[in-house]
KEDODO-747755 format. One line per field, with one value per residue (C-alpha): residue in one letter; z, y, x; residue number from 1. Coordinates in steps of 0.05 Angstrom, whole numbers, plus 5000, padded with zeros to 4 digits. Last residue first. Layout:
<pts>
type: [A,...]
up: [Z,...]
north: [Y,...]
east: [X,...]
seq: [NUM,...]
</pts>
This chain:
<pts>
type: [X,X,X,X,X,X,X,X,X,X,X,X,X,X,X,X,X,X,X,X,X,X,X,X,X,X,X,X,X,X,X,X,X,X,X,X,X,X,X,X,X,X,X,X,X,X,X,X,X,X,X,X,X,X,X,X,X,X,X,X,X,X,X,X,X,X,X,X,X,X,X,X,X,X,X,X,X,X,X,X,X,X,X,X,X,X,X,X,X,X,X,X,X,X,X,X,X,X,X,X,X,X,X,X,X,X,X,X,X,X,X,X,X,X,X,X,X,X,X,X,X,X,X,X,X,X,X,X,X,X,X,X,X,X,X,X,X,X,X,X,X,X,X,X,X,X,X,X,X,X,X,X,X,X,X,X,X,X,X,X,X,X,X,X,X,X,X,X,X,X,X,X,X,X,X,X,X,X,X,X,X,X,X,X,X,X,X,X,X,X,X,X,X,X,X,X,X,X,X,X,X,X,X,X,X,X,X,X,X,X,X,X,X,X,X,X,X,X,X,X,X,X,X,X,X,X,X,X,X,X,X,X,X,X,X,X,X,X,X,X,X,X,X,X,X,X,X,X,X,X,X,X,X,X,X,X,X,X,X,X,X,X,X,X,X,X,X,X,X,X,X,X,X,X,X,X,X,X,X,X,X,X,X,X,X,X,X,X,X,X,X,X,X,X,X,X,X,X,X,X,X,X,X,X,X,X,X,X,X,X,X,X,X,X,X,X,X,X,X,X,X,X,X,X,X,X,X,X,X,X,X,X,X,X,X,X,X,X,X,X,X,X,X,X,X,X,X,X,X,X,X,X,X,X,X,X,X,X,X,X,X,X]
up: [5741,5709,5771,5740,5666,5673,5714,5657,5604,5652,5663,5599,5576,5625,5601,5528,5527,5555,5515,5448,5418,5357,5309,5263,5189,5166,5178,5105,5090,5157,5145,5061,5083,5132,5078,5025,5084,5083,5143,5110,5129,5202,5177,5134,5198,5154,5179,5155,5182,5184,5207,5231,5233,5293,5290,5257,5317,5312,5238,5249,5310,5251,5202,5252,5277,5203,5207,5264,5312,5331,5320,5297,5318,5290,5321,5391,5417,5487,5508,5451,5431,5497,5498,5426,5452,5521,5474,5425,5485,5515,5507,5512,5491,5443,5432,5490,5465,5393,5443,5492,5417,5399,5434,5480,5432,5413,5418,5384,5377,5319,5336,5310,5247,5202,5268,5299,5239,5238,5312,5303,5244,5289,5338,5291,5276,5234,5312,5315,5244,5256,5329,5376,5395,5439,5511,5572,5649,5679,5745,5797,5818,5757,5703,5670,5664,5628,5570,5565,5568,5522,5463,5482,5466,5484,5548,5611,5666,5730,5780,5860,5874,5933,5878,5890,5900,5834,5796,5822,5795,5733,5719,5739,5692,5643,5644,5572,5542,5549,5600,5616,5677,5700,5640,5610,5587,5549,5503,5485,5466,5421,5434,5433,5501,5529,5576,5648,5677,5758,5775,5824,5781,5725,5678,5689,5672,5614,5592,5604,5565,5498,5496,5498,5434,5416,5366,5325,5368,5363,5281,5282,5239,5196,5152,5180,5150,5172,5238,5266,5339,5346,5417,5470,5492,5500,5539,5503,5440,5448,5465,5393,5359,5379,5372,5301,5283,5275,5252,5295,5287,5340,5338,5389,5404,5481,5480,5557,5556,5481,5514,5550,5510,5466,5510,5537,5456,5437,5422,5369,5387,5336,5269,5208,5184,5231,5236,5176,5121,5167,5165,5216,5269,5324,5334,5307,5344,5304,5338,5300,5316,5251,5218,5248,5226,5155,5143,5166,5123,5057,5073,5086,5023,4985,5006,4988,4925,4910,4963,4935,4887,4948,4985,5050,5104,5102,5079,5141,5170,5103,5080,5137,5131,5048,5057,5037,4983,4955,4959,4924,4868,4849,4886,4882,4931,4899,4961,4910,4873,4948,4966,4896,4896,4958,4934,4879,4937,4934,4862,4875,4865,4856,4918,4923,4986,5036,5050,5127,5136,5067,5040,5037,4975,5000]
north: [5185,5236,5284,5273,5277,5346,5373,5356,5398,5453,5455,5445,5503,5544,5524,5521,5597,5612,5563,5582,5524,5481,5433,5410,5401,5379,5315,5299,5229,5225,5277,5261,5191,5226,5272,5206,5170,5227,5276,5336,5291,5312,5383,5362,5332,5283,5280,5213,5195,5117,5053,5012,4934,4894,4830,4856,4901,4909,4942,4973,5012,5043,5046,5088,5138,5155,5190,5234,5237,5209,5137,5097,5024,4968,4890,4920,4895,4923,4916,4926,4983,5026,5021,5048,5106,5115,5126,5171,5207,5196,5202,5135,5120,5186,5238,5278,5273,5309,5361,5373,5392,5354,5364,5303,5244,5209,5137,5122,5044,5020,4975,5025,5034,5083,5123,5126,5154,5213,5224,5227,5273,5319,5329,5349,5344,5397,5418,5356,5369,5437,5431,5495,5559,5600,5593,5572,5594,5511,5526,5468,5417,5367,5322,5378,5425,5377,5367,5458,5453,5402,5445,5517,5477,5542,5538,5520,5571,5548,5571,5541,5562,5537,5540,5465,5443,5479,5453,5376,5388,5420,5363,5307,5328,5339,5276,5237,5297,5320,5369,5429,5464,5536,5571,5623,5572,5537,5584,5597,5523,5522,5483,5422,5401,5433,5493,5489,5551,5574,5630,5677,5746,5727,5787,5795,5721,5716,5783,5732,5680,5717,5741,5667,5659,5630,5604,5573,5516,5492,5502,5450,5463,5419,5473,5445,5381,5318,5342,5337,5325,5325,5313,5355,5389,5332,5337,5409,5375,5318,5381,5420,5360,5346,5428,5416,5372,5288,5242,5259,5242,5233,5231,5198,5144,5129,5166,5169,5228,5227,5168,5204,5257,5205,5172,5248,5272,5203,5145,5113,5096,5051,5085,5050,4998,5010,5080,5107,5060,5070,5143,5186,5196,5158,5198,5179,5178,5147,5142,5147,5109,5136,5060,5043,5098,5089,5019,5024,5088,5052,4999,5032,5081,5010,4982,5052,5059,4983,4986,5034,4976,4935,4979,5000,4982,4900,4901,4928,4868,4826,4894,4878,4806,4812,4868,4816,4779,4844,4864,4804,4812,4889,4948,4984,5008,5012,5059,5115,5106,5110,5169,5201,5177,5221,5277,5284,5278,5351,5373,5412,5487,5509,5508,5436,5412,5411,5345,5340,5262,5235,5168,5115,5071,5000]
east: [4579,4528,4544,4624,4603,4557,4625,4667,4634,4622,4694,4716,4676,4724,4790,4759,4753,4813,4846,4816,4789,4813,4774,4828,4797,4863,4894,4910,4893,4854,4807,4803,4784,4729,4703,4704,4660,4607,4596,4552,4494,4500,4483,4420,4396,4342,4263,4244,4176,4212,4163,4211,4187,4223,4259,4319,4335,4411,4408,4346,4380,4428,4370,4316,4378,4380,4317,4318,4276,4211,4222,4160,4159,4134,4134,4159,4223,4214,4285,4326,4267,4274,4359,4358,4310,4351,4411,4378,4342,4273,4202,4154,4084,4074,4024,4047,4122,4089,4056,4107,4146,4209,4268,4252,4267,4198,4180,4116,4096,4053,3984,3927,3964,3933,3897,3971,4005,3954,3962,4033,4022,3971,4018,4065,4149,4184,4196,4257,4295,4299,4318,4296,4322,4275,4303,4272,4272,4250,4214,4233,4178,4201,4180,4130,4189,4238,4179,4185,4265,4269,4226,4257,4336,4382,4387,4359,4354,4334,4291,4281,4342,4385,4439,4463,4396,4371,4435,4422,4346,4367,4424,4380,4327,4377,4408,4390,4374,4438,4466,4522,4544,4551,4550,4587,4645,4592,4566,4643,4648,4589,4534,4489,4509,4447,4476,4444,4450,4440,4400,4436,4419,4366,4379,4452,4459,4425,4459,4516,4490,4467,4544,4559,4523,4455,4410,4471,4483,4406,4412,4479,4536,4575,4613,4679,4663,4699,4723,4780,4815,4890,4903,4926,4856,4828,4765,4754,4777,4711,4664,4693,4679,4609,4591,4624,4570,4578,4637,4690,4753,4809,4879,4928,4877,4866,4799,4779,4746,4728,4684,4647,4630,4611,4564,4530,4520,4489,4530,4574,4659,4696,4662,4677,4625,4564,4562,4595,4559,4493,4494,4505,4451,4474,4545,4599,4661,4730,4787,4860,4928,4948,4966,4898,4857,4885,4864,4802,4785,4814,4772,4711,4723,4744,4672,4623,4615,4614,4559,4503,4480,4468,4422,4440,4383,4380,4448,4481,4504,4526,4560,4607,4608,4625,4686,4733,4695,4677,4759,4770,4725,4747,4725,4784,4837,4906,4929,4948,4883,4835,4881,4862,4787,4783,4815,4754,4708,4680,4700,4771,4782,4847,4896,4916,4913,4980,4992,4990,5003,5034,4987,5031,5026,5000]
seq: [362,361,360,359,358,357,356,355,354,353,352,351,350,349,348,347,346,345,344,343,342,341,340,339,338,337,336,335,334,333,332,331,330,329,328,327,326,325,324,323,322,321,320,319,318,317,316,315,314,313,312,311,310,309,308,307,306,305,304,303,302,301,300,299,298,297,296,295,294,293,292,291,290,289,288,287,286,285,284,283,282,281,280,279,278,277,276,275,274,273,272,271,270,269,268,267,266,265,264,263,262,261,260,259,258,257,256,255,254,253,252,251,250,249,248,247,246,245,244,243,242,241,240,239,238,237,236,235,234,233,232,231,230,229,228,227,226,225,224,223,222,221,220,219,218,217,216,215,214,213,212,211,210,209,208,207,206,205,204,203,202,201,200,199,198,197,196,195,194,193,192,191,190,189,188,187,186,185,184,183,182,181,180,179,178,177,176,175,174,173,172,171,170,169,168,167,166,165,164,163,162,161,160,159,158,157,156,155,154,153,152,151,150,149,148,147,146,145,144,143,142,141,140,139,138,137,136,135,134,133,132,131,130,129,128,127,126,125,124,123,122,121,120,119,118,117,116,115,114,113,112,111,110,109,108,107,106,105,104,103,102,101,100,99,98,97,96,95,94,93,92,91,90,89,88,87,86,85,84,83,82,81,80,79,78,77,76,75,74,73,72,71,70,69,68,67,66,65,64,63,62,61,60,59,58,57,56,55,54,53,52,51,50,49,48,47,46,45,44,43,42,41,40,39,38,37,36,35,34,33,32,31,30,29,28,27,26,25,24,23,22,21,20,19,18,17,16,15,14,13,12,11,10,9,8,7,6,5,4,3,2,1]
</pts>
């Protein structure tokens, strides 16, 4: 195998997307020939029942190529569980929500890590290590949550609600986070608010940016939940009166919904939770169909694992998580560029509200 040089500098004219890609794949004779199907068989065997088999030829020699270049880099891969199948099942090492990635960027033993998700995911695993190369597929990967506040919009937060702790949702940027006293998921955030409103001796609590989570953590606690107005494009596309519709077609179908969807889409459904406690709901319920609230990928990944249950897909795509394709993460570890860095000030004091949301977790 030709040896692909760490730092190349990119060309400067303008490149099609992906056209690097088929270089590294040419100068590590990658092809999809009969051998390399034969190879990559088991793997496509697993996800087959979700990625159709014309897509595959595509997509074998950028799995193989990606494989074999994590390992000779000592590289992690995160993804989180709404990338796409080929990602997810065939090259990621680490998958989660925000809180089991987080996690495990702690305790990443790689010396370079790549994160296949948004740049708020990336930016959380550098802040936990702040002396390891950490990239990010696509720069441009944003996420519309992250972008409905800044960490100027958290301290006239704080001026206005004097001695009122904040809880941060995860899904933000780094200087967001040093404002704020602590961070959450939607897997802990009712723990968070409640451990923040003890810890305060407040019975308020601010709980930014998400407006949706914050309203469904209010009605599972005594303590007043201050809200902000972002909100989850692919989550508030969702209805009440779609759920309802899907309900009346099917009189037998399961609705789990993930929390930043409207209280009245989580109202309509039979259990509310986050990606993890989602996955963890239908491994241990195995329903015969199931309609996941969220996001649509999410639905083929757990497919993949469930093949006794019947997904029933709405289909609402993060168009910012689908920026993260397998010739962007080739092209990542080719050249190790896309580095996600932080300002230190900045990231001294995000990575303490980072850190202090894993240690109540624990």
């Amino acid at each position: 195998m030709s040896d692909v040089t760490p730092n190349s500098t990119p060309p400067a004219s303008p490149v099609i997307p992906g056209q690097q890609a088929l270089s590294i794949l040419s100068e590590m004779d990658i092809s999809f020939t009969p051998a390399l199907e034969k190879e990559m068989s088991p793997l496509y065997d697993r996800i087959s029942s979700v990625v159709p088999e014309i897509e595959w030829p595509f997509f074998a020699p950028y799995v193989k190529a990606i494989n074999e270049l994590k390992r000779e880099k000592n590289a992690v891969i995160l993804a989180h569980n709404y990338q796409t199948p080929e990602i997810f099942h065939c090259v990621a090492d680490v998958v989660g929500d925000s809180l089991q990635l987080a996690r495990e960027a702690a305790q990443a033993k790689g010396d370079m890590i790549v994160q296949c998700g948004v740049h708020f995911m990336a930016e959380t695993s550098k802040l936990l290590n702040p002396n390891k190369k950490v990239l990010i597929p696509d720069m441009g990967a944003g996420c519309s949550l992250a972008e409905s506040i800044t960490g100027a919009d958290v301290k006239a937060l704080r001026r206005a609600y004097p001695g009122v702790p904040i809880v941060t949702y995860v899904n933000t940027s780094a200087d967001v986070k040093a404002e704020s006293d602590i961070c959450c998921t939607s897997s802990n955030a009712v723990a968070i608010v409640e451990a923040m409103a003890k810890e305060f001796n407040s019975n308020r609590v601010l709980c930014i940016p998400d407006e949706f989570l914050a309203q469904n953590i209010a009605r599972e606690t005594d303590i007043e939940v201050i809200a902000w107005k972002g909100r989850c494009e692919v989550h508030e596309r969702f209805s009440a009166e779609e759920i309802k519709q899907y309900r009346a077609d099917d009189p037998g179908l399961v609705i789990i919904a993930h929390p930043e969807c409207p209280p009245e889409v989580v109202d309509e459904s039979d259990f509310s939770g986050s990606t993890s406690g989602m996955i963890k709901w239908v491994q241990d319920n195995q329903p015969e169909r199931v309609l996941m609230v969220t996001e649509c990928s999410m639905s083929d990944n757990v497919a993949v694992e469930n093949p006794n249950v019947n997904f029933v897909r709405p289909c609402n795509l993060c168009p910012h998580m689908k920026q993260i394709t397998l010739p962007k993460v080739l092209e990542a570890l080719a050249f190790e560029r896309e580095e996600v860095l932080v300002d230190n000030d900045i990231a001294a004091a995000a990575r303490l509200a980072v850190q202090r949301m894993i240690d109540i977790n624990n």
